[in-house]
C-alpha positions as CSV (number, residue, x, y, z in Angstrom):
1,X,32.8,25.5,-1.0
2,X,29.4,26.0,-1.9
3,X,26.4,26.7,0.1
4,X,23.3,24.4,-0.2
5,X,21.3,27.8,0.2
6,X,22.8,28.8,-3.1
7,X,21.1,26.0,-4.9
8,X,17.9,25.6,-2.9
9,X,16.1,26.8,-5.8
10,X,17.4,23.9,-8.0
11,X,17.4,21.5,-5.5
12,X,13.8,22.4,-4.2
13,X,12.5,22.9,-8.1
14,X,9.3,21.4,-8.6
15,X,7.5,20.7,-12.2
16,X,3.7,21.0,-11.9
17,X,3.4,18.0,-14.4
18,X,5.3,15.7,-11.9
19,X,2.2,15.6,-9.7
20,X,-0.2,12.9,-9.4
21,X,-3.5,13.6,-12.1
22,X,-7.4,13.0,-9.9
23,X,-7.5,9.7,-12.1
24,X,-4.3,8.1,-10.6
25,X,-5.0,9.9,-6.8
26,X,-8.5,8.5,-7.1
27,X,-7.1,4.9,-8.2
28,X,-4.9,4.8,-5.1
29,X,-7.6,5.8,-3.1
30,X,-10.0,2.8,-4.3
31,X,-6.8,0.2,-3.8
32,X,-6.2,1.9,-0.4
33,X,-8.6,-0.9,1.7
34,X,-6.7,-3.8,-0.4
35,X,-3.0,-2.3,0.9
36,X,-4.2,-2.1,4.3
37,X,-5.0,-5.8,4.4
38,X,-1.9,-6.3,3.0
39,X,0.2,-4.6,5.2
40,X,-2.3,-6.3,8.2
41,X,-1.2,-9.7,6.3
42,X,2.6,-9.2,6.1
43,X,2.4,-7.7,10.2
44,X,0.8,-11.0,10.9
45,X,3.3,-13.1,8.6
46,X,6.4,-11.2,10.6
47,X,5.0,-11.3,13.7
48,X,4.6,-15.4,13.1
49,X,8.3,-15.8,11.9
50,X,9.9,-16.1,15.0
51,X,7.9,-19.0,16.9
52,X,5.8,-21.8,16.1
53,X,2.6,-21.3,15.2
54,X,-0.3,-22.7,17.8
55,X,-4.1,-22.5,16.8
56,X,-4.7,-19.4,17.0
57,X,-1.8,-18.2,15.1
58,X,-2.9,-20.1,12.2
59,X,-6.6,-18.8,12.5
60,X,-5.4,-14.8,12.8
61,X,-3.5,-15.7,9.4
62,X,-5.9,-17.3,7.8
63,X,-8.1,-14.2,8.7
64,X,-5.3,-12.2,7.2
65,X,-5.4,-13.6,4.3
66,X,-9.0,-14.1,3.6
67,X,-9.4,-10.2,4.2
68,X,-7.0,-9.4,1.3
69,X,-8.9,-12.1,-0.8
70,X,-12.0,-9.8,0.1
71,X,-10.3,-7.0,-1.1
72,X,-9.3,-7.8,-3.6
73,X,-12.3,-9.4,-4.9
74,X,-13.9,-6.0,-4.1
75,X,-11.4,-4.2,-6.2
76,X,-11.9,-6.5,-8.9
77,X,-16.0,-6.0,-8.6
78,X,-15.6,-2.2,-8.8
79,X,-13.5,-2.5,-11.9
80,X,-11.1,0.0,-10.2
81,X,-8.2,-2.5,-10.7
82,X,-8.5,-2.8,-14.3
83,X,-6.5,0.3,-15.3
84,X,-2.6,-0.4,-16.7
């Protein structure tokens, strides 16, 4: 049976190469606002699964959803997006 601590230094092995460049750490940081809506959007979609919606369910939705529009519009503007 082998230990784990006899391979830590293959299992733990790291390339430099694998990490992320500035370019593609900068690009996630400009499309971090447009995941957060996201996320905010899918919370408020899961959250509305379970029960009928009444007025103000619809209207926190529909605020949802317009602040990933705004996002992504943004993104769009700053030309961040365009990359791939």
């Amino acid at each position: 049976m082998e230990h784990i601590v006899t391979l830590a230094a293959a299992v733990t092995a790291f390339a430099p190469w694998l990490e992320p460049t500035d370019a593609e750490l900068a690009a996630i940081e400009a499309e971090a606002p447009l995941i957060a809506a996201e996320v905010e959007e899918l919370d408020t979609v899961i959250a509305l699964m379970d029960r009928p919606a009444n007025e103000l369910d619809t209207r926190r939705a529909r605020r949802a959803h317009a602040r990933v529009l705004a996002a992504r519009a943004a993104l769009a503007n700053t030309g961040a997006g365009e990359a791939a």
